[in-house]
N, C-alpha and C positions, 0 to 999 in steps of 0.2 A: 162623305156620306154616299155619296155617285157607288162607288166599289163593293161599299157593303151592303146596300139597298140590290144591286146587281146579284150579286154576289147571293143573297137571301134567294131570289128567284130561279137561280141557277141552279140551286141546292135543290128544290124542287125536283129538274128533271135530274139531275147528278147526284144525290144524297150521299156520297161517300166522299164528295170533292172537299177540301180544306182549302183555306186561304191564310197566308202568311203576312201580317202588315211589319215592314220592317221599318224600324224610327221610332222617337220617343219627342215627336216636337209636342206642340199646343193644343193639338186635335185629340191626342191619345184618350185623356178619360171621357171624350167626347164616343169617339169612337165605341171603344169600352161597353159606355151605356146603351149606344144604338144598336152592340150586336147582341147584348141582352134583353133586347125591346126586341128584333126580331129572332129570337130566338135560334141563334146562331152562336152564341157564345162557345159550345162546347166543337165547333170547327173553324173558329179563328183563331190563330196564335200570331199573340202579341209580340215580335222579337228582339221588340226594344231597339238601342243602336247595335249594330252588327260593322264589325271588323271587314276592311273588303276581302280577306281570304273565305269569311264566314257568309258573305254576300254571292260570292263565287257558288260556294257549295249549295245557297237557296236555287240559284238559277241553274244548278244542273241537277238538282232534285227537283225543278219544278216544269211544268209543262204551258204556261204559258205565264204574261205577265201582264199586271192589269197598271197603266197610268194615267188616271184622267185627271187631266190636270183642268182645274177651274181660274174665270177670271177674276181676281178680287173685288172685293168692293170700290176699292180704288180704281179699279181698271187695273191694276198691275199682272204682268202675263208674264211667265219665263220662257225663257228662250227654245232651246232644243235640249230636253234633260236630260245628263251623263246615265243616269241609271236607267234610262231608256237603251239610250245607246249600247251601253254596258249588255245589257239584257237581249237588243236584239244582237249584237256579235258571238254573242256566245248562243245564239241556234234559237229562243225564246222567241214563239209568237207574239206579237205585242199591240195588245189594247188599249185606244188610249184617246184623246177626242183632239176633236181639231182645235186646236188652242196654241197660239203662241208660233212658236217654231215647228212644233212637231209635226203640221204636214210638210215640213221642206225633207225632212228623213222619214215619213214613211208616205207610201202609197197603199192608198187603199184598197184592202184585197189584196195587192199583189206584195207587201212586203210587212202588211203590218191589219188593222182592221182601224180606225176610226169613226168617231160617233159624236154627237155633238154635245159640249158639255153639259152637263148637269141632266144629262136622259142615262136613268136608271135604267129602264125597259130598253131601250135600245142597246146601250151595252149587255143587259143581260140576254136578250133577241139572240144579239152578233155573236157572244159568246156559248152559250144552246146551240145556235147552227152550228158555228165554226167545229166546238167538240164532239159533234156528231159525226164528223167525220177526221180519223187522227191521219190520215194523210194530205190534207189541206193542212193540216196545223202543223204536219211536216214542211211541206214545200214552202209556205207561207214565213218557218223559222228559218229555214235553207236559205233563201231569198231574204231575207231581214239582213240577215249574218254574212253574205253576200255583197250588200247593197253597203253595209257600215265599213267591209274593208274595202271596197271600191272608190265609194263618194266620201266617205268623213273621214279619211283618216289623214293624220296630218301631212303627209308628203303632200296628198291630193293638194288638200286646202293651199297649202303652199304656193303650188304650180297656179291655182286660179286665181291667189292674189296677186301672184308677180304677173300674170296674163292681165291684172286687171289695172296694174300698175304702171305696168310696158304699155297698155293701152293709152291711158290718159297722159302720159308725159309723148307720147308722140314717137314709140319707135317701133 
């Protein structure tokens, strides 16, 4: 609800922006009905499950990437999301709240924007500024995409576990 409530007010100062939800989980007719409550239905497109060659081509037809992830009712939090990841390597600015893992991969401002979950207006705030200006939302993808083959990729991880391995056994 975070994305699409954002998303409604964004439309505001962008009228021509669309947004793509890709997935077909539990939320969907949920979804559905809240973009036809704010009247948004005829600039969201629904794209159901998407193939990752077919996930590729959203993220290079699309100009940023919104994931705010919420805590469950349970408490249950995910970690650091692939399709994040996915999204900022491939050049996507990426929106998304502090939740879980995902400020250990992005910094704020400088390689991604973060917002605190379940704030609509702020996501929507962050995203308003940030598109106001498409050379922040350049550097800001350059920098994302930058920061994913530097720090996350698996050689990286590799080298930090055996650092972290070689540590504790004493050599």
């Amino acid at each position: 609800q975070t994305t699409m409530r954002a998303f409604a007010r964004f439309r505001k100062e962008f009228p021509a922006a669309r947004l793509t939800i890709a997935g077909d989980g539990p939320q969907l007719e949920k979804l559905q009905s809240l973009a036809r409550e704010l009247q948004i239905d005829g600039a969201v497109d629904f794209a159901g499950f998407v193939s990752q060659e077919e996930l590729r081509e959203l993220f290079y037809s699309s100009q940023i990437f919104l994931h705010p992830s919420e805590t469950g009712r349970d408490g249950n939090q995910e970690g650091v999301p692939n399709s994040m990841l996915e999204a900022m390597a491939s050049g996507l600015p990426v929106f998304a709240t502090r939740h879980g893992g995902i400020p250990e991969a992005i910094e704020n401002k400088v390689s991604g924007i973060l917002v605190n979950e379940r704030d609509h207006r702020a996501l929507a705030d962050a995203l308003i500024e940030t598109a106001k200006s498409p050379d922040r939302l350049r550097v800001i993808g350059r920098v994302a995409s930058e920061s994913v083959a530097k720090n996350l990729n698996q050689t990286e991880q590799t080298r930090l576990l055996e650092e972290i391995y070689l540590r504790e056994i004493g050599r």
